[in-house]
C-alpha positions in Angstrom: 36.1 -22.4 -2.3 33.8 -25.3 -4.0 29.8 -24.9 -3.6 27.7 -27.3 -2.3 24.1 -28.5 -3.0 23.2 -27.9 0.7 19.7 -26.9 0.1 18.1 -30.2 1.3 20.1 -29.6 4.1 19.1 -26.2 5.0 15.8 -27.3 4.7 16.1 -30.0 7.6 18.2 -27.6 9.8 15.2 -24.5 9.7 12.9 -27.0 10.1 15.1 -28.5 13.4 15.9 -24.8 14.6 11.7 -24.2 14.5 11.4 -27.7 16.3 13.7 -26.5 18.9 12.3 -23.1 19.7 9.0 -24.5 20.0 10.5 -27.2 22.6 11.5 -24.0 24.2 8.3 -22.5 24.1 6.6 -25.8 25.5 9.5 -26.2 28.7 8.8 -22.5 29.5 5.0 -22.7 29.6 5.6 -25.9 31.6 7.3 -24.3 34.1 5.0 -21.3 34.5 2.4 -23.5 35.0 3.9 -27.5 36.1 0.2 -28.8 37.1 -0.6 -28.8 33.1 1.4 -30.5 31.1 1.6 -28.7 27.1 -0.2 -30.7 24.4 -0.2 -30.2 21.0 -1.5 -32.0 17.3 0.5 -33.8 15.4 -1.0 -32.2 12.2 -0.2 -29.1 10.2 0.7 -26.4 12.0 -1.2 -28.0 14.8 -4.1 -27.6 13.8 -5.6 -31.3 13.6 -4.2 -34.9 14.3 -3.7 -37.2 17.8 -3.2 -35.1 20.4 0.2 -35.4 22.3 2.6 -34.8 24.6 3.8 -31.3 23.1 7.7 -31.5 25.2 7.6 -35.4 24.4 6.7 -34.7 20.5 9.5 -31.7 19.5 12.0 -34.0 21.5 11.5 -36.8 19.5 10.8 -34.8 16.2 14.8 -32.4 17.4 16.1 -36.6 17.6 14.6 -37.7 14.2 15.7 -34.5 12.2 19.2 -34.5 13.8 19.5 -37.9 12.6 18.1 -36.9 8.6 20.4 -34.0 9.4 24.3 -35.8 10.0 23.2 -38.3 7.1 22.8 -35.7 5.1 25.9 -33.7 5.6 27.6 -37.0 5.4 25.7 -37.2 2.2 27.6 -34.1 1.1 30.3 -34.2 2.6 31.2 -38.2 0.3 29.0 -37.9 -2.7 30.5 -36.2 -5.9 27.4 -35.3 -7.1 26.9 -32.9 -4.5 29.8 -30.7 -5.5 28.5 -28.2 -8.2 30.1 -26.9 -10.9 31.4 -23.5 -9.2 33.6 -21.8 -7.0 34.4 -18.9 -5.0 37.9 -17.7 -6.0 39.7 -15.3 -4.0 42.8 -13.4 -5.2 45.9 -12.2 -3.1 45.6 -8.6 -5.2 42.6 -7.0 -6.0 44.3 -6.4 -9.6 44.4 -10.1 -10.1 40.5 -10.0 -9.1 39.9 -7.8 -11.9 41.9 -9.6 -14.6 40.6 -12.6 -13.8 36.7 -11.6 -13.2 37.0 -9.5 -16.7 38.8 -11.5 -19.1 37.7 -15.0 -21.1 39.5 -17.6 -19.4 39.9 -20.1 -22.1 39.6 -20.2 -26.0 36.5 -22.3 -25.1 33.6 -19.7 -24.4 31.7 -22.9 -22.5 34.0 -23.8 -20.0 35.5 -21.3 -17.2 32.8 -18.6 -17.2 34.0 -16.1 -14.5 32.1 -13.3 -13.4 32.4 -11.0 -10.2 31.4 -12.4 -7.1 28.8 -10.7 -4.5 30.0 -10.0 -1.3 29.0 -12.8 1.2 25.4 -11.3 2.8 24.4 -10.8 -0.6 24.8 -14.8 -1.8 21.6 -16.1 -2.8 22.8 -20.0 -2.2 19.3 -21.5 -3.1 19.9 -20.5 -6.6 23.5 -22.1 -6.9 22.7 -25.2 -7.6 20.8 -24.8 -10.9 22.4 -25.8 -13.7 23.8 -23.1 -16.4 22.1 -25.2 -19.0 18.6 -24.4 -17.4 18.7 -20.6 -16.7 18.1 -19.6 -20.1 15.0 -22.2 -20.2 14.2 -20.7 -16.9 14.6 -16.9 -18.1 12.3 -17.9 -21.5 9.6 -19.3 -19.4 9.5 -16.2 -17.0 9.4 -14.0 -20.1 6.6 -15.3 -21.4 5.1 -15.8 -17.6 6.2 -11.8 -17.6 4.0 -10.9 -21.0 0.9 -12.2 -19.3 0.9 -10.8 -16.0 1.5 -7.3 -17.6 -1.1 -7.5 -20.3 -3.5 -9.5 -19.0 -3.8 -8.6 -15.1 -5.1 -5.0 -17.0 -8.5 -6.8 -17.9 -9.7 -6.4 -13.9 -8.2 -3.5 -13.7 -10.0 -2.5 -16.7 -13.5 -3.7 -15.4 -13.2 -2.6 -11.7 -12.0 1.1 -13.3 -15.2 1.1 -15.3 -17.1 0.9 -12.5 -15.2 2.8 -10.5 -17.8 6.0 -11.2 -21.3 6.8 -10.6 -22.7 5.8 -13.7 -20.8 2.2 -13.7 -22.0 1.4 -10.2 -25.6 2.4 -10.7 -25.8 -0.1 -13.9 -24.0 -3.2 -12.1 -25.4 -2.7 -8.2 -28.8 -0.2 -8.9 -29.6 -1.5 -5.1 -27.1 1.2 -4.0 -28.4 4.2 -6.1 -30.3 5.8 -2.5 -26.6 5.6 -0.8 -24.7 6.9 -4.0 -27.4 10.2 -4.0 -25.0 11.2 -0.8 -22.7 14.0 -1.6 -20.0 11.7 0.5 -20.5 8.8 -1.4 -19.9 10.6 -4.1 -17.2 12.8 -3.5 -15.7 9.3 -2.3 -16.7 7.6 -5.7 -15.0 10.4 -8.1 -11.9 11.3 -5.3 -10.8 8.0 -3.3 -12.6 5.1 -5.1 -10.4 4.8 -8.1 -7.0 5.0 -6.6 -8.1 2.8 -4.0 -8.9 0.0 -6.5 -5.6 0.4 -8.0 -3.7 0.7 -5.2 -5.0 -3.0 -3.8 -4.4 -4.6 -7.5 -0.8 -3.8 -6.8 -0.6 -5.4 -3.3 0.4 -8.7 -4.8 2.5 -7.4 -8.0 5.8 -6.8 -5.8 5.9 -10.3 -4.3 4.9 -12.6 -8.0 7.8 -10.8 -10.1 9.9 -11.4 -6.8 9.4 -15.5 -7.1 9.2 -14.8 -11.0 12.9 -13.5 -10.4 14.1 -16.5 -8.5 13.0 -19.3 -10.5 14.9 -17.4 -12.9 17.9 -18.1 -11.2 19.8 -15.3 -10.5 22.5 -15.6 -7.3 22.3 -12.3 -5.4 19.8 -10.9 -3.6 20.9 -7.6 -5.3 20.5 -9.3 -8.6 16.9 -10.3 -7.5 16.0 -7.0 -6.4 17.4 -4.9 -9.9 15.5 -7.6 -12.3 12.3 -7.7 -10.1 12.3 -4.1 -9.9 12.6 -3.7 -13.7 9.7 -6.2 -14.0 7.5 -4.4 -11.8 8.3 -1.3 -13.1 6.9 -2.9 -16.4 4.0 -3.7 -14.6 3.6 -0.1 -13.3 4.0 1.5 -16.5 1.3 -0.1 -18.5 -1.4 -1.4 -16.1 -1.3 2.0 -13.9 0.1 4.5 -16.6 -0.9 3.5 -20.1 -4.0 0.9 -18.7 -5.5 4.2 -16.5 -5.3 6.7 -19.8 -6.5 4.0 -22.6 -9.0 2.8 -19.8 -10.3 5.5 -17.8 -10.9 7.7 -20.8 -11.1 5.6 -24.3 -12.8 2.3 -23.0 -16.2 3.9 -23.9 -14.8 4.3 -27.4 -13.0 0.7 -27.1 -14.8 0.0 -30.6 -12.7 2.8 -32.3 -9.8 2.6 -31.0 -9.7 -1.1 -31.5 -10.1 -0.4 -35.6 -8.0 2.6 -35.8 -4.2 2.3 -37.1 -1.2 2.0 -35.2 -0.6 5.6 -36.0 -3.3 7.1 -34.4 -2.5 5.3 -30.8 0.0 8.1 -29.7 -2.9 10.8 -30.8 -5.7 8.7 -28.8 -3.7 8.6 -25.4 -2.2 12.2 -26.1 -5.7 13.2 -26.4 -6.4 10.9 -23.0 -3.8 12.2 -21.2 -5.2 15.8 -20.0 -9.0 13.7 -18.9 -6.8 11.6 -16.2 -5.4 14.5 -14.2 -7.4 14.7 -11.8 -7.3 10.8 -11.2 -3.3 11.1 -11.0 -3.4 13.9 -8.8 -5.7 11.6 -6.5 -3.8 8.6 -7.0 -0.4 10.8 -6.0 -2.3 12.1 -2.9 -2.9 8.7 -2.1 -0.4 6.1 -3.1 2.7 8.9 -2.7 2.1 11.5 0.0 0.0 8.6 2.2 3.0 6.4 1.5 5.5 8.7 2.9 3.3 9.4 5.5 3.1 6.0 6.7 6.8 5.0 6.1 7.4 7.8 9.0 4.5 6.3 11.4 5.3 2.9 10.4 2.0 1.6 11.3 1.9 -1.3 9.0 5.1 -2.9 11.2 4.1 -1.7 14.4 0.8 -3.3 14.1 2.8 -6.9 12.8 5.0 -6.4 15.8 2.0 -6.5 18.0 0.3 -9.3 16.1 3.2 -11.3 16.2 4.1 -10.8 20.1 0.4 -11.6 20.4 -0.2 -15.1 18.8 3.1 -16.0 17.0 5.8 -14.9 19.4 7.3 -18.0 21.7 10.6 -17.2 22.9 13.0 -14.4 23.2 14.7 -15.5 19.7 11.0 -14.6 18.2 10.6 -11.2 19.9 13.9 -10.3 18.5 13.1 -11.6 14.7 9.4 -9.6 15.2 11.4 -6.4 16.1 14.1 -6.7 13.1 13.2 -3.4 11.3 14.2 -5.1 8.2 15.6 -3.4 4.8 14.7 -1.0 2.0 12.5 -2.7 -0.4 14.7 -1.3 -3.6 12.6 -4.0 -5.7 9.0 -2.0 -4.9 9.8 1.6 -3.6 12.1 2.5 -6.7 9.4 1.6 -9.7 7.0 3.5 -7.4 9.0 6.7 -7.5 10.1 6.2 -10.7 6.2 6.4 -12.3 5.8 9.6 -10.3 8.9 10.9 -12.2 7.5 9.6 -15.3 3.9 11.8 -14.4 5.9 15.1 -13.9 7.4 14.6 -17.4 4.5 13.9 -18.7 2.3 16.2 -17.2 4.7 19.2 -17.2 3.5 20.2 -20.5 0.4 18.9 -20.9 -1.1 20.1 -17.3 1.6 21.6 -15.0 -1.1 22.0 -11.9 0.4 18.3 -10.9 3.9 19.2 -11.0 3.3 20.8 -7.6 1.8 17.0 -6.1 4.8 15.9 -7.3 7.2 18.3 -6.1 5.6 17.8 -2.7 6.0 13.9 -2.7 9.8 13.9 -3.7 10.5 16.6 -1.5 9.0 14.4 1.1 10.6 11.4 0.2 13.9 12.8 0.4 13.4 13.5 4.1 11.7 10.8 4.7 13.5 8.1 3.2 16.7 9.5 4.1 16.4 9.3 7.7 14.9 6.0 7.2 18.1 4.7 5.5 20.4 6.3 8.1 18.2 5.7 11.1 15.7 3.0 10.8 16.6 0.0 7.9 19.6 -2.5 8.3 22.0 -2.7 5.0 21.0 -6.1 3.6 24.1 -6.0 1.1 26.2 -3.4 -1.0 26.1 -3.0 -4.7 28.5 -0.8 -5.7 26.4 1.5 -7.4 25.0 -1.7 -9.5 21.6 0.0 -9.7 22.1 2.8 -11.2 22.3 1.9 -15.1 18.8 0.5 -14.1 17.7 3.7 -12.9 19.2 5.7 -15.6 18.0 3.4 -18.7 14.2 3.7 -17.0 14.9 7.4 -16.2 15.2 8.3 -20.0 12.7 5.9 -21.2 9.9 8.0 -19.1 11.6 11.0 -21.1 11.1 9.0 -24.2 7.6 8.5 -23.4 6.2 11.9 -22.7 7.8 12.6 -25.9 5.7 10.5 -27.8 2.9 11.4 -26.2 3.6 15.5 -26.7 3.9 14.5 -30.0 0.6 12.3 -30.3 -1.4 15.2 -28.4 -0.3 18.4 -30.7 -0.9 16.4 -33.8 -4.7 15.9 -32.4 -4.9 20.0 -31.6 -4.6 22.5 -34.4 -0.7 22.3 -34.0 0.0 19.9 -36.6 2.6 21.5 -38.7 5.0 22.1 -35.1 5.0 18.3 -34.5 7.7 17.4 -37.1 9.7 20.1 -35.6 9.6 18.1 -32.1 10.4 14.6 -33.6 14.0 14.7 -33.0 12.8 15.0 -29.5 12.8 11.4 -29.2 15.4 10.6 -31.2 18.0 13.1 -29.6 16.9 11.1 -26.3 17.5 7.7 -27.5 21.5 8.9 -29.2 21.6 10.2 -25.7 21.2 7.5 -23.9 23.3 4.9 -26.2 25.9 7.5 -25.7 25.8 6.7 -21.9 25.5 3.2 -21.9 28.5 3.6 -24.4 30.7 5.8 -22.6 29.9 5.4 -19.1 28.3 2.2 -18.5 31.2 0.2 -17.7 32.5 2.2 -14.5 29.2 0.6 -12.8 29.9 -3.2 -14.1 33.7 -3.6 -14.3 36.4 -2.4 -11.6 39.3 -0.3 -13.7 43.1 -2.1 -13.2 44.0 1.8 -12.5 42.0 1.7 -9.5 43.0 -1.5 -8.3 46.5 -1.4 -8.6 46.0 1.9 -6.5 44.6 0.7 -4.1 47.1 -2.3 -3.6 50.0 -0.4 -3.5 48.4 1.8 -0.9 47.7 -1.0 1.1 50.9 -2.3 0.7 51.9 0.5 2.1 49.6 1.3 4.8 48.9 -2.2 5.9 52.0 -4.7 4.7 50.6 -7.1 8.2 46.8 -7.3 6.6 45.9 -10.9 6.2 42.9 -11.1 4.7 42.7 -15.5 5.1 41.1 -15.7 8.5 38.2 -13.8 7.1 37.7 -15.4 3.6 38.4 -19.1 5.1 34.3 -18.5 6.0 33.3 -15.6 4.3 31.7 -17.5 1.7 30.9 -21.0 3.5 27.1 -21.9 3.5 25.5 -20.4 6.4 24.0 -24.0 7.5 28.2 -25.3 7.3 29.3 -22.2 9.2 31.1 -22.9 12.7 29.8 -27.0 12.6 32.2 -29.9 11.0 31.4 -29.2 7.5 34.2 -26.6 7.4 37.3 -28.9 6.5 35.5 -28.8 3.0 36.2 -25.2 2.6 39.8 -24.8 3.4 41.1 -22.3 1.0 43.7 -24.3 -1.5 46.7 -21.9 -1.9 47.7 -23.0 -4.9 50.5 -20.1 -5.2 53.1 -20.8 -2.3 53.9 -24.4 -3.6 53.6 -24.3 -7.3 56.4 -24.8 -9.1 57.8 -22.5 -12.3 56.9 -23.9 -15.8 59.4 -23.6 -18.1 58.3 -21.3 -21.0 59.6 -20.3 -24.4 58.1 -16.8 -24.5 60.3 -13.8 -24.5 60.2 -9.8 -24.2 58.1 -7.5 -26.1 59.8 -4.6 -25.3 62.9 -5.4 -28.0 65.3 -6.6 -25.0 67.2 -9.3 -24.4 65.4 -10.7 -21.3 64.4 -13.8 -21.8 61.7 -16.0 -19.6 62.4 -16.7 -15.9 62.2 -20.0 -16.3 64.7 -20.2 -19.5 68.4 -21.5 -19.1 70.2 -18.0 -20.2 68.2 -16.2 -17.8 70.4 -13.4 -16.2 71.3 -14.3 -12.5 70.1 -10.7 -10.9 66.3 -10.9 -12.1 63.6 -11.8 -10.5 
């Protein structure tokens, strides 16, 4: 199946579908009420502008976009330039899938790229239309876009976690020095304050390496998800990991650590690391065990639900989009849980009386976010397991981590001469994890012939009427082309029923005397 450059188009048929249900908003308030007639402004979002007929404005605005609309899918459906460079192939065996999706097509490494398709609800289509040329441009850019969101959105965090104390808000607000004197401020100050800080830093950080991800080009929304989640995990370990240790605890001695070598920065934040318990034990209580606790209540949806039926809500098609309990969010929840991982092998050693917080919070996410999966969230795609390299890589490099900082922390005590006992700690951890990549990495990113030519003859056998054609002629058709006239354009080109034999000169491997199908000696009983 050839892809499109329907973007434009999509854009003009949300825009008419909105158009529509607001008509349909308009006709039904008219009729509850046919002594007013609906007005609305011509401006954005209604807001400003002439004040019109609001029926008489969406009709007209439905007739002008239906118009842009079939001159566009006209457009698309004559101009050459609208066809892109790809295709959605589809294979009458799933072992001619793999071959195909697995092996280098031509001698040319430039031309015939293949690669494994994602199923059809996981097709990003905006992102099919950029050129291959300007992905790695794209990726570059987002890189170095990447370098200063991480590094340099720890300055505020920096500043607001300085004065995240007593001390700090006495010398930037004294006005409030009578209302800090309360044991409740305080206690709120040195308990709540900090975490709280952080935690609305990182409102925003999920959604920027989101759009980071998508101008990088990537064409499934599970590809999206596994780079923006790696991003943000990132994010997650330097800003709230390495930037509350260095920051928290060493910013008053920013002037030595800034001159000291690069040696000596594992034994600073292994010295660090024991001071910011108590703030990770906090921040746990409140980011982990308050974020189970209101994944079970849902408030935050329930009280969008309401907003929504309140002021946004116009038809019946709108109540049923505000009640869509939507999906996991893979690319935020899983960095999350992963840094409370990363604490517990930190902390194990160092201060085991967090290992308990801990404990608590992935015992309580495994209830809660099982039932939650089962029960509550749609499946937005499937993977195949795709994540889980992801997940392993970042699971050994928080081992790799608390290494290092073991290490940094006994060579500032009097333990010096057991830390070159403990360096092959780290190193055992990194042959470890090359040794998975190595040996089991490609059962997650390639589909074994074994397996596939199983499962074909089983289905042969089970199923010899399954025809999978009726399915794939739309499977993968643009949702804006899907059930309207744009269809024809998809029709799937069986290119093995009429294709003829092509006589060939190659012969046996196997030291016999069969010779090619297609050659003149060819023995009358083979096939």
């Amino acid at each position: 199946m050839v892809v499109y450059n329907a973007n434009k188009l999509a854009k003009l048929v949300d825009e008419k579908m909105s158009s529509k249900n607001w008509l349909t908003y308009y006709e039904n308030k008219y009729e509850r009420r046919p002594s007013k007639k609906p007005t609305t402004k011509t401006g954005f979002c209604g807001l400003w502008g002439a004040r019109v007929d609001a029926i008489d404005y969406y009709k007209e605005k439905i007739e002008k976009l239906s118009e842009q609309e079939a001159a566009e899918r006209e457009k698309v459906q004559c101009d050459p330039k609208a066809v892109l460079p790809a295709a959605f192939v589809s294979f009458r065996s799933r072992w001619g899938a793999a071959v195909c999706a697995q092996t280098q097509q031509s001698s040319d490494p430039t031309i015939w790229l293949t690669e494994w398709a994602p199923e059809p609800s996981d097709v990003y289509w905006n992102n099919l239309a950029i050129p291959y040329f300007e992905l790695s441009i794209r990726r570059l850019l987002m890189a170095v876009a990447l370098f200063f969101l991480v590094f340099f959105y720890m300055v505020p965090i920096a500043f607001v976690q300085s004065l995240a104390n007593i001390d700090g808000i006495q010398k930037a607000l004294p006005f409030l020095r009578p209302l800090i004197a309360t044991n409740f401020a305080k206690a709120f100050i040195q308990g709540v304050l900090p975490g709280l800080v952080l935690k609305i830093f990182l409102l925003l950080i999920p959604l920027a390496v989101m759009a980071m991800s998508k101008i990088e080009g990537y064409t499934s929304y599970s590809s999206l998800e596994r780079r923006s989640a790696g991003k943000y995990y990132l994010f997650v370990l330097v800003n709230v990991f390495l930037g509350s240790i260095i920051t928290g605890t060493a910013f008053q001695q920013l002037q030595k650590f800034l001159h000291q070598s690069a040696t000596d920065i594992p034994r600073t934040i292994g010295v660090s690391i024991p001071m910011k318990a108590t703030f990770f034990i906090t921040y746990v209580m409140v980011d982990g065990w308050t974020g189970v606790a209101m994944e079970v209540v849902r408030l935050v949806p329930f009280v969008m639900y309401h907003a929504k039926n309140s002021l946004l809500v116009k038809t019946d098609q709108d109540r049923e989009q505000a009640m869509d309990p939507g999906f996991l969010d893979f690319a935020t929840y899983e960095p999350r849980i992963q840094l409370y991982f990363l604490l517990g092998l930190v902390y194990c050693v160092v201060t085991p009386i967090l290992l308990p917080f801990i404990i608590i919070f992935f015992a309580l996410a495994y209830l809660v976010f099982r039932h939650q999966i089962i029960n509550v969230y749609d499946r937005k795609y499937e993977s195949a397991a795709a994540f889980w390299p992801d997940v392993h890589r970042r699971i050994l490099i928080g081992l790799f981590i608390s290494h290092i900082l073991l290490l940094g922390l006994l060579s500032a005590k009097s333990l010096k001469s057991s830390t070159p006992l403990l360096i092959a700690l780290p190193v055992l951890t990194i042959f470890f994890y090359y040794f998975c990549k190595g040996r089991f990495e490609s059962a997650f990113v390639r589909f074994p012939l074994q397996d596939a030519m199983r499962k074909d003859t089983l289905e042969r056998a089970t199923e010899p009427t399954l025809n999978l054609r009726a399915y794939l002629r739309d499977a993968y058709v643009h949702p804006v082309f899907k059930g309207g006239e744009m269809n024809p354009l998809y029709n799937i080109v069986e290119e093995e029923e009429d294709a003829p034999l092509v006589a060939t000169k190659r012969v046996s491997q196997r030291n016999s005397r069969v010779t090619s199908v297609a050659s003149p000696d060819t023995p009358d009983n083979m096939v």
